[in-house]
C-alpha positions in Angstrom: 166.4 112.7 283.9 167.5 115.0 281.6 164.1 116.0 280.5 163.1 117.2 284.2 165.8 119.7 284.1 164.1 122.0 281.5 160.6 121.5 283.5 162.0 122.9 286.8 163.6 125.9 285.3 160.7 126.9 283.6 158.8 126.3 287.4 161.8 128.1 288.8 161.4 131.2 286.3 157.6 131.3 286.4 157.9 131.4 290.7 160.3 133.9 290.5 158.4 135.7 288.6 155.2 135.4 290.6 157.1 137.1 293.1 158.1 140.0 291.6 156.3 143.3 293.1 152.6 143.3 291.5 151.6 146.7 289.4 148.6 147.7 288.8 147.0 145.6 285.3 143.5 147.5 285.4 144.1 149.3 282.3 145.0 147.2 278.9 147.1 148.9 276.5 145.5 149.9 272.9 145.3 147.0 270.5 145.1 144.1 273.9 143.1 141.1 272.9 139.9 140.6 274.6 139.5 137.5 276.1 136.9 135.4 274.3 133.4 134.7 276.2 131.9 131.2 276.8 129.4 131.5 274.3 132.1 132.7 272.1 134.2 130.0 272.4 131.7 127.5 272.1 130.6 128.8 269.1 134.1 129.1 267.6 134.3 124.9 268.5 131.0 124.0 266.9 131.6 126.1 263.5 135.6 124.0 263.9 134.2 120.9 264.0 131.3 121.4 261.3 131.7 119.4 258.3 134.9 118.8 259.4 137.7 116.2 258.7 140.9 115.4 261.6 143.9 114.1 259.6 146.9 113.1 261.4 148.6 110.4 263.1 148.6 107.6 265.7 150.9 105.8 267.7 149.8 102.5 270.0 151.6 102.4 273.7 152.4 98.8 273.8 154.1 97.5 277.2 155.2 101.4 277.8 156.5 102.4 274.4 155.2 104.1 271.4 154.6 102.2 268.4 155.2 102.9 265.0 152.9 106.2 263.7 150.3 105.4 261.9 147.8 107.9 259.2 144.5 108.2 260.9 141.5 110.3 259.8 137.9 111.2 261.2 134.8 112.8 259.6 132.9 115.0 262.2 129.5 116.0 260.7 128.5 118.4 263.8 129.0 118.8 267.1 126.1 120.0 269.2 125.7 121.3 272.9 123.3 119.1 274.7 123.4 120.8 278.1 126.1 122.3 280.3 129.3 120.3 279.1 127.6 117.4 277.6 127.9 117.7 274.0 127.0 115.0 271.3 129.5 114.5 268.2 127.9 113.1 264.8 130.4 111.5 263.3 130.6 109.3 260.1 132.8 105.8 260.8 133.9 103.3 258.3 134.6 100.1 259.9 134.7 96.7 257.7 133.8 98.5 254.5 131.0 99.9 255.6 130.5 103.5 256.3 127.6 104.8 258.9 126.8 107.9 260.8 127.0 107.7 264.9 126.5 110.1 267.5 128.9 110.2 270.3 128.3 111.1 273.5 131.5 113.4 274.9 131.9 116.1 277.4 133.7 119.6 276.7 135.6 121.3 279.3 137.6 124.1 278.8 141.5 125.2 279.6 140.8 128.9 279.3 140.5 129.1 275.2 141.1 125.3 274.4 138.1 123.2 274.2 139.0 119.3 276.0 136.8 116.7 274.7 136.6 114.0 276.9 134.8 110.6 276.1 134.0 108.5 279.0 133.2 104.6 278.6 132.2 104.5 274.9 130.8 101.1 273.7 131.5 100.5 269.6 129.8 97.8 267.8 132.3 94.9 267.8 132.0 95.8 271.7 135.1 97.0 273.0 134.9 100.4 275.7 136.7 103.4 275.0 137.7 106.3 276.4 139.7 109.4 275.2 140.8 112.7 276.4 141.5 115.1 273.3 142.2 119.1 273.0 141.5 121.1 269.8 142.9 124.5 269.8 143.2 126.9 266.3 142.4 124.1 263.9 144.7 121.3 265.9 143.8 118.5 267.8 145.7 116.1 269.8 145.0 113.5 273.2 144.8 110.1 273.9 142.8 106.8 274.1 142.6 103.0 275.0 140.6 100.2 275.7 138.6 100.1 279.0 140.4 98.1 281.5 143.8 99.1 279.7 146.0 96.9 277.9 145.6 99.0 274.2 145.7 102.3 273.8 147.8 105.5 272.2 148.5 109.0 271.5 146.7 111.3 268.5 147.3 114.3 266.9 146.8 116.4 263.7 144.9 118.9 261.7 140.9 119.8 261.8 140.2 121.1 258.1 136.8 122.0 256.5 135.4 120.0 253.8 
C-alpha cells in the first residue's frame, strides 16, 4: 500500500490546485513554447521512426510477476499514415535465421505530444495473435504486449535511434 500513498498526494496537490482562484492565461509570456500542431506532430513521429532501430529491454509477466529483463531490438524502416489514425509500420523481422520485411498494421492516437501506437489482433507467421499498446515520446519508447487470449505477455521499453 505504500505505493498509493504518493499517488493520492499528488491527486490531492493537483485538486487543490485546480481550485485555486483562475487568472487570466490569454497572454503567454516571451520565449512560451507553442504547442505543436497535428500535422506537426505527425511529422515529427514519421521522420522518428524512419530508418530507425528500438533498443532496449523486455520483461515476460508470468503468473503476475515480471520476469527476468531481457535485450530486445526492432528495425522500423517507415511508418506511414494510411488514413485518420490508421497508420502501417514497415518493419524488418528476423525470426529462425531469416530476416524479412513486413508491414504492420497499427493505429496512432495521441496524449497531447506523445504518439500511442496501438496494435490490435496481429497474426505472425508461426500463428500466434498479438496485440500491444506502446508510446514513443523524444526518441523513447515504452508499452506492453501478449498473446491473444492472454496467458504470455510483458512490458517494453528503450531507445529509438537513427541508423
Amino acid at each position: 500500500m505504500r505505493t498509493l500513498s504518493p499517488f493520492l498526494a499528488v491527486c490531492l496537490a493537483l485538486s487543490c490546485v485546480s481550485l485555486a482562484p483562475s487568472q487570466d492565461t490569454t497572454a503567454k509570456p516571451a520565449g512560451a513554447a507553442t504547442t505543436p500542431s497535428q500535422a506537426e506532430l505527425e511529422a515529427e513521429f514519421t521522420k522518428m521512426l524512419t530508418e530507425a532501430t528500438l533498443t532496449g529491454r523486455w520483461s515476460g509477466v508470468k503468473e503476475g510477476e515480471l520476469t527476468e529483463e531481457r535485450n530486445e531490438s526492432y528495425n522500423i524502416t517507415s511508418v506511414a499514415k494510411v488514413e485518420g489514425d490508421k497508420w502501417t509500420v514497415n518493419a524488418r523481422v528476423k525470426y529462425k535465421g531469416a530476416d524479412f520485411p513486413i508491414a504492420i498494421p497499427a493505429k496512432v492516437n495521441w496524449a497531447g505530444d506523445t504518439a500511442v501506437m496501438s496494435v490490435v489482433d496481429l497474426t505472425m507467421p508461426g500463428g500466434n495473435t498479438y496485440w500491444a499498446r506502446v508510446l514513443f515520446y523524444k526518441n523513447t519508447y515504452a508499452g506492453s504486449w501478449g498473446v491473444a487470449g492472454g496467458g504470455v505477455g510483458g512490458l517494453l521499453n528503450g531507445l529509438v535511434t537513427q541508423k
